[in-house]
KELOPA-981406 format. One record per residue: residue in three letters; chain; z, x, y of N, C-alpha, C in turn. Coordinates in Angstrom, 3 decimals, padded with zeros to 6 digits. Layout:
<atoms>
> marlum, voro, npz, npx, npy, capz, capx, capy, cpz, cpx, cpy
> ALA, A, Z, X, Y, Z, X, Y, Z, X, Y
...
</atoms>
This chain:
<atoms>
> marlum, voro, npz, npx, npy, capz, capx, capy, cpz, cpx, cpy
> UNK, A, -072.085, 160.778, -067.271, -072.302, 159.697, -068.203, -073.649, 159.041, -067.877
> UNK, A, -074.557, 158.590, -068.962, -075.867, 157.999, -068.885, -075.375, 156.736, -068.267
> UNK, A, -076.120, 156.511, -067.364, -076.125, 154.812, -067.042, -077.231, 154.170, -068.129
> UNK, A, -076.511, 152.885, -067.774, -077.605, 151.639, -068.891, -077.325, 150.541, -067.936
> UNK, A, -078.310, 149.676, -068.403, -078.283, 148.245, -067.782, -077.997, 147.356, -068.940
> UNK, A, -077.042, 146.865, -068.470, -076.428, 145.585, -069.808, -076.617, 143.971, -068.865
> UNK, A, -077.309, 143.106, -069.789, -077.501, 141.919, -069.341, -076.561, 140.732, -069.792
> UNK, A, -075.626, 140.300, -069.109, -074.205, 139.647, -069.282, -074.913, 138.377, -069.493
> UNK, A, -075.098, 137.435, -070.138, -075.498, 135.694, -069.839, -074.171, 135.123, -069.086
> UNK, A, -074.999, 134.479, -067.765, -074.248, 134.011, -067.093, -073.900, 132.366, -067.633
> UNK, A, -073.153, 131.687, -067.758, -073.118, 130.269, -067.783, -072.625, 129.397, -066.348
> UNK, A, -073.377, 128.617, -066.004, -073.507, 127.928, -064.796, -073.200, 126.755, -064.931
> UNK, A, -072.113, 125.940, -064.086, -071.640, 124.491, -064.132, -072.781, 124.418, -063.791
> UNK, A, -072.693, 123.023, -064.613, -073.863, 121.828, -064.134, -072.917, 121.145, -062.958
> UNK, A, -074.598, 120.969, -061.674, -074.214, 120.768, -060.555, -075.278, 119.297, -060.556
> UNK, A, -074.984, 118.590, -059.665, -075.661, 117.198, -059.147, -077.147, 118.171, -058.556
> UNK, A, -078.257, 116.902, -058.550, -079.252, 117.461, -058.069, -078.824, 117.832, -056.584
> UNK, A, -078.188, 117.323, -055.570, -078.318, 117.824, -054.347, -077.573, 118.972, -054.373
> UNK, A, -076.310, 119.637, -055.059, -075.725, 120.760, -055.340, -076.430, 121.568, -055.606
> UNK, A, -077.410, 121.535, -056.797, -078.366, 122.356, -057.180, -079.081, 122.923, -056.061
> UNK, A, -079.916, 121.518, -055.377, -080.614, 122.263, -054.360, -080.295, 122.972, -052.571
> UNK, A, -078.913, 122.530, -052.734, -078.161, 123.598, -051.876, -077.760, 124.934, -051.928
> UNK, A, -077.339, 124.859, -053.214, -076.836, 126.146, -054.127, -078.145, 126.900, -054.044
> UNK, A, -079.868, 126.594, -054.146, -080.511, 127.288, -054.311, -081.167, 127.952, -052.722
> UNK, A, -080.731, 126.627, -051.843, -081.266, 127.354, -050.328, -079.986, 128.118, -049.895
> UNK, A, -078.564, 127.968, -050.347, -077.747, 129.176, -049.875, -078.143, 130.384, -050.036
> UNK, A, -078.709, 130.809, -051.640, -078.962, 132.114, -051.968, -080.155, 132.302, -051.369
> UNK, A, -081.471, 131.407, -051.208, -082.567, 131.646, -050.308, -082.178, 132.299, -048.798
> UNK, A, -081.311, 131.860, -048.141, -080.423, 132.498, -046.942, -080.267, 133.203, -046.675
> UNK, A, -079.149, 133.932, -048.191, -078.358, 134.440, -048.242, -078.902, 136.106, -048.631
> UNK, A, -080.485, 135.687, -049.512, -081.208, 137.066, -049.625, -081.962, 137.037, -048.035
> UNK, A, -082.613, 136.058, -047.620, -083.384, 136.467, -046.196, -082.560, 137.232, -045.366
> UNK, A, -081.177, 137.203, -045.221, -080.412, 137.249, -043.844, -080.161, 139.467, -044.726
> UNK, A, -079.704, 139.632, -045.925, -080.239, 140.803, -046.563, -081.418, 141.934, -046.422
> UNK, A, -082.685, 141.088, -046.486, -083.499, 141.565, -046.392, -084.246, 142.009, -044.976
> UNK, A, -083.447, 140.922, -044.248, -083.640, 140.947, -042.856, -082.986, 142.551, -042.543
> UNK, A, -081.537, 142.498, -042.567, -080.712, 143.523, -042.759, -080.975, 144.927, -042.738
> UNK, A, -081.283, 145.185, -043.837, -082.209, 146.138, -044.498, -083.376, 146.672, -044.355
> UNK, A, -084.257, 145.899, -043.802, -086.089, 145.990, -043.635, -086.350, 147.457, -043.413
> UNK, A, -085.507, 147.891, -042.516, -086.170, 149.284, -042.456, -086.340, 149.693, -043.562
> UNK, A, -084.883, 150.151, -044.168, -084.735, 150.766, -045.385, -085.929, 150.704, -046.388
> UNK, A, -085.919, 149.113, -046.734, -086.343, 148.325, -047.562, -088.312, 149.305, -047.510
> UNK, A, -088.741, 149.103, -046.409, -089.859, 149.760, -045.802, -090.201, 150.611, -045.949
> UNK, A, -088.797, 151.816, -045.916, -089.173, 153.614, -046.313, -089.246, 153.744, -048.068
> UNK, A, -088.590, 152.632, -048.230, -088.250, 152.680, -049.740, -089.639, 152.570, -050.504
> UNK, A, -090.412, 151.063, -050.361, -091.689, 150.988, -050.955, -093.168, 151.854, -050.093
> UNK, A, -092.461, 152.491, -048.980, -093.583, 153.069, -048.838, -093.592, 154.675, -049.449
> UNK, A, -092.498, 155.238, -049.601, -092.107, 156.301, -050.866, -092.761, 156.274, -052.575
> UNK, A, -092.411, 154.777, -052.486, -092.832, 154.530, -054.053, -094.140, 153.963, -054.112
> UNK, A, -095.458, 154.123, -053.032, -096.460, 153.539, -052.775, -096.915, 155.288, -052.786
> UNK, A, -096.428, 156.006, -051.914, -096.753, 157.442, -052.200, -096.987, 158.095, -053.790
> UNK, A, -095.521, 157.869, -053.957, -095.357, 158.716, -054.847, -096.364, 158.351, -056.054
> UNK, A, -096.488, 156.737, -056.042, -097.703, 156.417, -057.305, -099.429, 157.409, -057.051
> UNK, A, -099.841, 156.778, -055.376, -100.966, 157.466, -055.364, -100.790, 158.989, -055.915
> UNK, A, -100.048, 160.210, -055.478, -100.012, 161.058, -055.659, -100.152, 161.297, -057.529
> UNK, A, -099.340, 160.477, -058.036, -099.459, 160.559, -059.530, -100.758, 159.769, -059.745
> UNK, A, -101.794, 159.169, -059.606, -102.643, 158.729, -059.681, -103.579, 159.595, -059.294
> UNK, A, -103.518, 160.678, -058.187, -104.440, 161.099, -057.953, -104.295, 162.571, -058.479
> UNK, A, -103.097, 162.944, -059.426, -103.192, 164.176, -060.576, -103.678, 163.917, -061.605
> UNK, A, -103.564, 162.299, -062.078, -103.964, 162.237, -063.549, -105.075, 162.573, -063.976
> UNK, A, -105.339, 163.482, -065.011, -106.339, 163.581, -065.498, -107.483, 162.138, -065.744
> UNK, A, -108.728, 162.621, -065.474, -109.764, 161.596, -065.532, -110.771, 162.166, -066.906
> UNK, A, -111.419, 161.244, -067.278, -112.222, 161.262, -068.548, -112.713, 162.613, -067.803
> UNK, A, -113.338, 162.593, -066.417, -114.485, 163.878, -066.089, -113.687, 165.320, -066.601
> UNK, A, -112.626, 165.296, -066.799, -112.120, 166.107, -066.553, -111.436, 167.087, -068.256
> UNK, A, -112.191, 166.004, -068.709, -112.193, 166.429, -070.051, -113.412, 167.454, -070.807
> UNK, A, -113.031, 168.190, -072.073, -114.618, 169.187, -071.873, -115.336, 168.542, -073.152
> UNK, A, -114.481, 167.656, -073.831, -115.302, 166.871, -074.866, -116.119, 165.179, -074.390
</atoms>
């Protein structure tokens, strides 16, 4: 089966300003302590997709390479 990405709208209680800005340093946390986690991974991952661009960058045809 094809995957797709479907975008759900979330609706969010309204929270007091200090809720809000707790709620927003939990998830600040909550991705650092993740990313922390991960780093290696995270590391082989964009340095794959840092490859793989040069390599396609450095097949693409260039104007020189044209005979008109």
């Amino acid at each position: 089966m094809k995957s797709r990405t479907v975008i759900v709208p979330l609706k969010l209680p309204r929270l007091s300003d200090t809720a809000a800005a707790q709620c927003v340093a939990l998830l600040h946390e909550l991705v650092g302590a993740i990313e922390h986690h991960y780093a290696k991974q995270i590391h082989r991952q964009r340095k794959r997709e840092c490859e793989i661009e040069r390599n396609r960058q450095a097949s693409a045809p260039t104007l020189l390479d044209h005979p008109f």
